[in-house]
N, C-alpha and C positions, 0 to 999 in steps of 0.2 A: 569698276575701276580698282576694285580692292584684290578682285580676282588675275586683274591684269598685272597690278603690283605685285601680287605674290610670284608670278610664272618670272615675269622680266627679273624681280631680285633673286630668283635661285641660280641664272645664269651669270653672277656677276659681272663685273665692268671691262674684264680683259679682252675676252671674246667677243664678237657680236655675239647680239639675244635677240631675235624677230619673233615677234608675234603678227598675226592677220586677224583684226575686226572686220568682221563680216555680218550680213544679213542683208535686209530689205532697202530699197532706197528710201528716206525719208526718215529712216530708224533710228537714228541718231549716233552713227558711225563717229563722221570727225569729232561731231563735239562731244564726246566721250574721249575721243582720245586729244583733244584741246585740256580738255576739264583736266585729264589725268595728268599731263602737263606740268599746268598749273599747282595741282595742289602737292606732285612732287617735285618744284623746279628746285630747291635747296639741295635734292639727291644729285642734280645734274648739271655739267659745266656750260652748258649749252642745249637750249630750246629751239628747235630748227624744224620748218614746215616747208613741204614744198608737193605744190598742185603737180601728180604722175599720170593722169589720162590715157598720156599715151607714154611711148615712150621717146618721143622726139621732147616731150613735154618736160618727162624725167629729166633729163641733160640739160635740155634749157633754164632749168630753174632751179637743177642742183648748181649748175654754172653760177647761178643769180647769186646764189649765196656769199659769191665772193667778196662782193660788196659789202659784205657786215661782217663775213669773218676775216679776209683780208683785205682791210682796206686802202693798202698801199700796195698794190696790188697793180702793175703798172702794163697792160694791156687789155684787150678788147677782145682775140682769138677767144671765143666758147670754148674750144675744145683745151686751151692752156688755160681757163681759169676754172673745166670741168677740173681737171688733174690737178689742181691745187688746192681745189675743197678737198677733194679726196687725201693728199696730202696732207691737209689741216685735219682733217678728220682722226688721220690715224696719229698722228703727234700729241691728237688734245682728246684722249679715254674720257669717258664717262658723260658724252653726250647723249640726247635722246630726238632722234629723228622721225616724223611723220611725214610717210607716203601718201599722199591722198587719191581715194578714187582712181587706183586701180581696176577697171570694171572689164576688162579684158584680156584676154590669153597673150596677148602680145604684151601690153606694157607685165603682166605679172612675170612673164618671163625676162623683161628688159631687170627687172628688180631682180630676181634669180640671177642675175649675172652681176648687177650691182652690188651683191653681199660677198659675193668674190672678193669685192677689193675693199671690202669694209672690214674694220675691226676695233674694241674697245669703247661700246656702246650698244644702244638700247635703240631698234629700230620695228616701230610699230607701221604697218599696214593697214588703210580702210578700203574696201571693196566689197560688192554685191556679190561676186562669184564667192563660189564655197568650194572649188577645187583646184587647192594651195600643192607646191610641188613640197617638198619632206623638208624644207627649208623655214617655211613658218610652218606654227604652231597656231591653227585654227582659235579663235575665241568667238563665239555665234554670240549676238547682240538680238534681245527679241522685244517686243513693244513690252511698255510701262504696264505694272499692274493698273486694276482702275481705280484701286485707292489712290496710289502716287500721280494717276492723271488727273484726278478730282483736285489733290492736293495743287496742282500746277496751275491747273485753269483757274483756280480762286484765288492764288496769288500770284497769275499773271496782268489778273482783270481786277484786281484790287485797287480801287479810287478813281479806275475808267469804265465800269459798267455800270446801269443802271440795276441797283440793288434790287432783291425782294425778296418774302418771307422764303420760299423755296429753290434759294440758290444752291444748297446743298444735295436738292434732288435733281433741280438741273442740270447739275455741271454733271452731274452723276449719269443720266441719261444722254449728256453729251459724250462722255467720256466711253459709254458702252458703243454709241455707234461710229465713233471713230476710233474706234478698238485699240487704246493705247499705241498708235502712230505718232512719233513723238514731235515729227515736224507738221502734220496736219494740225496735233493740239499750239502747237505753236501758232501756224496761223488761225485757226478759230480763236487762240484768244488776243492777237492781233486785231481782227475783225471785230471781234466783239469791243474791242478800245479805242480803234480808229471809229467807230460809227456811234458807239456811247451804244451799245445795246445791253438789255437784258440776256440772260442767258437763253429764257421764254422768247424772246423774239430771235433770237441764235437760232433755235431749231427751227422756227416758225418757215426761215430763210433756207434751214439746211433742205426741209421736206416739202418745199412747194415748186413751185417750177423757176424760182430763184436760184436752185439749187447748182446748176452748171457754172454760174457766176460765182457763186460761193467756195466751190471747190475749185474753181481756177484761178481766185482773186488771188493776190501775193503782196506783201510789202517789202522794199528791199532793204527795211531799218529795223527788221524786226531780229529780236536778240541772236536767230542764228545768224543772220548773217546770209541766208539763203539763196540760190540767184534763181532759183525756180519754184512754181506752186508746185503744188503735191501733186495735181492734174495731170504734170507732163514730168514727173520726174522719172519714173519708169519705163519710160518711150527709148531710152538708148538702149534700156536692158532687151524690151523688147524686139527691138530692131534686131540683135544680134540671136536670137532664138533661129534653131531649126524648124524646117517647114514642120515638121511633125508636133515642135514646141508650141508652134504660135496656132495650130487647130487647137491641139488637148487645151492650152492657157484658152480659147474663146469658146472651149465648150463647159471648162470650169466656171465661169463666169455666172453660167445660169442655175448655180445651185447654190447650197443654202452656205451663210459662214459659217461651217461646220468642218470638223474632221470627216475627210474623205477615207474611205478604206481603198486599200490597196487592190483587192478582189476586183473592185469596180476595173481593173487595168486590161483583166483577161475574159469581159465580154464579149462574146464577139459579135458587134454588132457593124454594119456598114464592113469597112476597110479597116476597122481595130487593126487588126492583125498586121496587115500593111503596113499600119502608121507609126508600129512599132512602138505603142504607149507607154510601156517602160522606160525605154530609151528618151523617150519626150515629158518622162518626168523627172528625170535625171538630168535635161536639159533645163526644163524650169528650175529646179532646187538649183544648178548649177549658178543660176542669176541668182538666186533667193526670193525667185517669184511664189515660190511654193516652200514649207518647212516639212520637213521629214519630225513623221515624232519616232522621237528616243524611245519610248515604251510600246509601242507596238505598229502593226502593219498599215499607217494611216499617216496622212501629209493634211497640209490645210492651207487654205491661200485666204491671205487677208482681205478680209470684207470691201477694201476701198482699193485695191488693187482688182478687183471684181467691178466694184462702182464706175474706177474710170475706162478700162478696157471694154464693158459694156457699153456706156454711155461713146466711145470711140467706134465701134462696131454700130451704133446703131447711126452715125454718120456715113456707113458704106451699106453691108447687108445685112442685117442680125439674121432672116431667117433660117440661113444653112446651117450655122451655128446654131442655132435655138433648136431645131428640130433635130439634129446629131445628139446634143444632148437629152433630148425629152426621149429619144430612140434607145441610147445609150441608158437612162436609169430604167426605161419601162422594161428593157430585153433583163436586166441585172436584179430588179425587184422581183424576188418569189412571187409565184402565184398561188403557194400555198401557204399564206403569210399566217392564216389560222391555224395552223398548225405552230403549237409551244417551240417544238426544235427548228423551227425557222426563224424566231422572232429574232433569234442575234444579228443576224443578216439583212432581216428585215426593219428590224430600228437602227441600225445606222443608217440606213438608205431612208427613212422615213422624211427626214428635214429635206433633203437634195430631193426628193419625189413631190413634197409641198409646193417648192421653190419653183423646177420647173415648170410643174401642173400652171404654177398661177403666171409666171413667164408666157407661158403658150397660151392659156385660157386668152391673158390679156390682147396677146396677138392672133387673136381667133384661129389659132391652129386648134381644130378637134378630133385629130387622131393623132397618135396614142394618145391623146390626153383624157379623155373619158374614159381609158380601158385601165389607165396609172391611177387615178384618180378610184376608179372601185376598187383596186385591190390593196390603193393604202387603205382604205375606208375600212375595206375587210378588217386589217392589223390594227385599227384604231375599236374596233366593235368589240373584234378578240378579246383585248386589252379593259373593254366597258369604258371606251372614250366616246360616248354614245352621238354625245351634240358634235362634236369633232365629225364624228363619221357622220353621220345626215347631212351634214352641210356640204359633206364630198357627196356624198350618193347621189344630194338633191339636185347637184350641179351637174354630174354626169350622167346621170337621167337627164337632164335638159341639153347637153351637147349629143347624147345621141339619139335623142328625138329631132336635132336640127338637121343630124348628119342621114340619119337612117328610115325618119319616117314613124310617127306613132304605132305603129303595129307592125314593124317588124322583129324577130327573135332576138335580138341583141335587147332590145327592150323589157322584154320579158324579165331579163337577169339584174338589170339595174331596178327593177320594180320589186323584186325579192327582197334584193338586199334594203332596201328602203323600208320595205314593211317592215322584217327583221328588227331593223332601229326600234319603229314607231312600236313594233308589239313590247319591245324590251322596255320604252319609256313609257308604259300604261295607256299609247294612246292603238288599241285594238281596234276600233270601227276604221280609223284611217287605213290600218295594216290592213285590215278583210278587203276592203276596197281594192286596194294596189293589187293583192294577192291573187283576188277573182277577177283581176284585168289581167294579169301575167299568165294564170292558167285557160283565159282564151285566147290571148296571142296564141301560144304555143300550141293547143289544141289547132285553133284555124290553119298553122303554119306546119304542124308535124305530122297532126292527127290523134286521135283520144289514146292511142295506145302506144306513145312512144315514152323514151326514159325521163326525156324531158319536163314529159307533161307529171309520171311520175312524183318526179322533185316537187310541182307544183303544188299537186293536193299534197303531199303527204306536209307541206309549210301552212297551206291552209288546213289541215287536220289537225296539224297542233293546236294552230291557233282559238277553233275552236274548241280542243280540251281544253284549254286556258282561260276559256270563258265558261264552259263548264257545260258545254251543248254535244254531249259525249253521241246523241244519238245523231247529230249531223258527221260529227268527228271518223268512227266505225266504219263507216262502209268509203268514206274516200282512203281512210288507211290501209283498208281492206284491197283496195284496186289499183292501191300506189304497189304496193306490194306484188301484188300479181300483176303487173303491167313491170314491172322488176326484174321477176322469177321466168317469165319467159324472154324479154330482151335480151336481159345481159346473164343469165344463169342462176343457179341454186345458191350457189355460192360466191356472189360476187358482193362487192364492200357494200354497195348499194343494199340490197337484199340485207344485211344485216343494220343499216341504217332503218328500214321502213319497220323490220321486226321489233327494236328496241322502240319505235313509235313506239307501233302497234300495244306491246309491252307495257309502255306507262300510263294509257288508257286504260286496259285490261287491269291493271294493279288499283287505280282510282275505281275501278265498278267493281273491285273484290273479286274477279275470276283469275285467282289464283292457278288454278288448278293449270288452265290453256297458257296462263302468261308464262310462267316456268320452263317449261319446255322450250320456248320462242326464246325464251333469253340465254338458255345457252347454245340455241344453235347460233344464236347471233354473235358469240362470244365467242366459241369456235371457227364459224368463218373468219371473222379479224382475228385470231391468234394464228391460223394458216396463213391470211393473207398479210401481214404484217408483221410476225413475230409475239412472241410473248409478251413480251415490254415495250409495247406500241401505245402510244397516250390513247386512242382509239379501245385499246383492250382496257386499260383503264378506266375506261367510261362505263365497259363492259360488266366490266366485274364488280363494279358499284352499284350501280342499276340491281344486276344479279341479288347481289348481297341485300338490296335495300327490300329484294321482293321475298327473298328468303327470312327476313327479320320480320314480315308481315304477320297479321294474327293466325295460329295456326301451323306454324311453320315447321314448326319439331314434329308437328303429325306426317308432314309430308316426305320429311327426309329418315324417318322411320324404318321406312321401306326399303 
């Protein structure tokens, strides 16, 4: 309000001054601009409100005002008592007019033509569109922080709820899932005062299968003045969405409340391209289904505009929508998420990759969903989010054992990574296990001498350096390597992955002498095949360095 009084008073009182309140429906549009009113009616000769929908609506109830501002006023024709406000308008400077609920290209244009004949006054706009012609002056209205919702809820339900020691954490956990929406907080603490509840029994209702009642209930005496739940207040916005609007809005729906990045736009997965995703996010931000951030390449659509658009969809068909999206994060999430210069790409997609996984898990969809599910696992391992990652692996190991059959090759790969966890959190006899069931899949399915099988010993030949059974360890590093060397070449990344083993074996039994040599050819394959400054060569040159600093070391470089 204070932001709005500063714009309206640098334009003074001779000219018209418009501004447009805009944002989400539900966000507290008019009664912002009611409140602003109010607290400056002494700056103004006149407080005048009039419901603009449409624009038939506009006329009809600018006409209304004739009633209070002329009231001797001695006819009935609309159209001679529209010209008379207008008239009284321009005669009596330094009124303040609100437009309400403008939500469409037609009535904002019927107002574009209204300021034509306006002048010497302060005319404020409310509407969900956010693309105003050069006439208003944009003001974006965004949900309450959650201190100021905390604040609301406890002095809305003040002497009408049932108290308790942790009203200050609950209202605080209400205030987080209905994410400062300032008409939802309205009606929850409506709710919570018409029923005499706790604020603990508040959620109890939000999160059980109460829940559709709750977010549709409404009362029509509550302080806004509302005439809709928050349920169905975004059904006109949506209605007026382009085909391509109302797919991207019901494939949003299945990801996390998170900022979305921009990237995710030029996937191309399905009909992307087709559907023109850009253009259909400029459609949503156009309603203010979606908010564009000011600081960088990312939008975000509010959690409960997600809540009821799903819960709508799942009265028709959720799952073309649900699999679009699980399609759309799996094609956009790296798959080489262990890799450091992927992780930026890869942790924003991390939350929208949770969200669906457990979407689709829920609706037994298991594909892609087992294949999403290991490679966030992978970027969660990367990172040493160990229990995080096991919990995906353990789950996607049991989807594509449902889909694929215990012993086929896809199995193998979610059984690595699973060990992987288990050897990292001390539990090794688990990991050996998993490890020598993955390297006979792949043996019975490839054969002993493929690169596949490779991988396998040379993960079970760690494992056992790590236990410290160097003499079992040796000869499977030894034939990971040569089952490498003639596959894929002398020189391929592999080959220099099995050498660095091979290497830190060799450095633990003090044969210097053979390890040395191995570690820089292995150091030179990844600087050819990568570049000098590849986190890869970095591992390289570490290892190197650490076998070089071994006892004896100055003797050998001597030479």
């Amino acid at each position: 309000m204070q932001q709005l009084h500063e714009s309206l008073s640098r334009g003074g009182q001779t000219a018209i001054t418009s501004k447009a309140l805009y944002g989400l429906g539900g966000i507290g549009k008019t009664r912002v601009a009611v409140e602003y009113a109010w607290r400056y009616r002494d700056e103004y000769s006149a407080l005048l409100f009039v419901v603009a929908e449409t624009p038939e609506a506009l006329q009809r109830n600018l006409a209304t005002l004739a009633a209070t501002l002329l009231p001797g006023l001695d006819t009935t024709d609309e159209s001679a008592r529209l010209q008379a406000v207008l008239g009284w308008l321009a005669a009596n400077p330094g009124w303040f007019l609100i437009l309400d609920n403008l939500d469409t290209r037609v009535a904002l244009a019927e107002a574009d033509a209204l300021l034509a004949k306006l002048s010497g006054g302060h005319l404020v706009i409310t509407s969900r569109r956010a693309d105003f012609s050069a006439y208003f002056e944009p003001l974006h209205l965004d949900v309450l922080t959650i201190d100021d919702a905390v604040d609301f809820l406890l002095e809305r339900t003040k002497g009408r709820r049932r108290s308790a020691k942790d009203d200050l954490e609950k209202a605080r956990t209400i205030a987080v899932e209905l994410d400062g929406l300032a008409l939802m907080l309205e009606q929850a603490g409506a709710y919570i005062a018409k029923h005499r509840l706790m604020f603990d029994s508040y959620l109890e209702r939000w999160r059980s299968a109460q829940h559709d009642s709750v977010l549709s209930w409404f009362d029509k005496d509550t302080a806004t003045g509302y005439p809709r739940a928050v349920a169905v207040t975004w059904q006109t916005s949506v209605a007026q969405l382009t085909e391509p609007g109302r797919r991207l809005l019901e494939r949003l729906v299945w990801l996390a409340p998170e900022k979305v990045p921009e990237f995710l736009l030029d996937v191309p997965v399905d009909d992307a391209e087709a559907e023109r995703l850009h253009d259909a996010l400029i459609d949503l931000a156009a309603y203010s289904l979606v908010t564009l951030d000011a600081e960088g390449p990312f939008f975000l659509v509010h959690r409960l505009v997600q809540d009821v658009t799903r819960r709508l969809l799942l009265n028709e068909d959720p799952q073309a929508s649900l699999n679009a999206a699980l399609k759309w994060i799996a094609a956009g999430f790296p798959q080489n998420s262990d890799d450091v210069r992927q992780w930026p790409k890869a942790e924003v997609l991390a939350p929208h990759a949770r969200a669906v996984c457990t979407y689709a898990d829920q609706a037994g969809i298991t594909t892609p969903t087992s294949t999403l599910m290991n490679e966030l696992g992978i970027l969660l391992c990367s990172k040493d989010l160990n229990s995080d990652a096991e919990l995906l692996y353990r789950r996607a190991l049991a989807l594509r054992e449902q889909t694929d059959g215990p012993d086929a090759p896809s199995i193998a790969t979610h059984l690595n990574n699973l060990a992987q966890v288990l050897q990292d959190t001390n539990r090794e006899g688990e990991a050996e296990a998993l490890m020598r069931r993955a390297l006979a899949i792949d043996e019975a399915n490839f054969g002993r001498d493929h690169s596949r099988v490779a991988i396998r010993l040379s993960n079970l030949a760690v494992l056992l350096k790590d236990l410290g059974r160097h003499a079992e360890a040796e000869p499977l590093m030894r034939r990971a390597l040569e089952i490498d060397e003639t596959t894929s070449g002398l020189d391929h990344p592999n080959v220099a992955i099995r050498l660095n083993n091979l290497v830190t074996l060799l450095h633990e039994a003090r044969k210097y002498a053979e390890a040395e040599p191995m570690m820089v050819r292995a150091l030179e394959i990844d600087e050819k095949c990568f570049g000098r400054d590849h986190p890869k060569v970095a591992i390289r040159l570490h290892n190197l360095a650490k076998l070089l600093k071994a006892p004896n070391a100055w003797a050998r470089q001597s030479h």
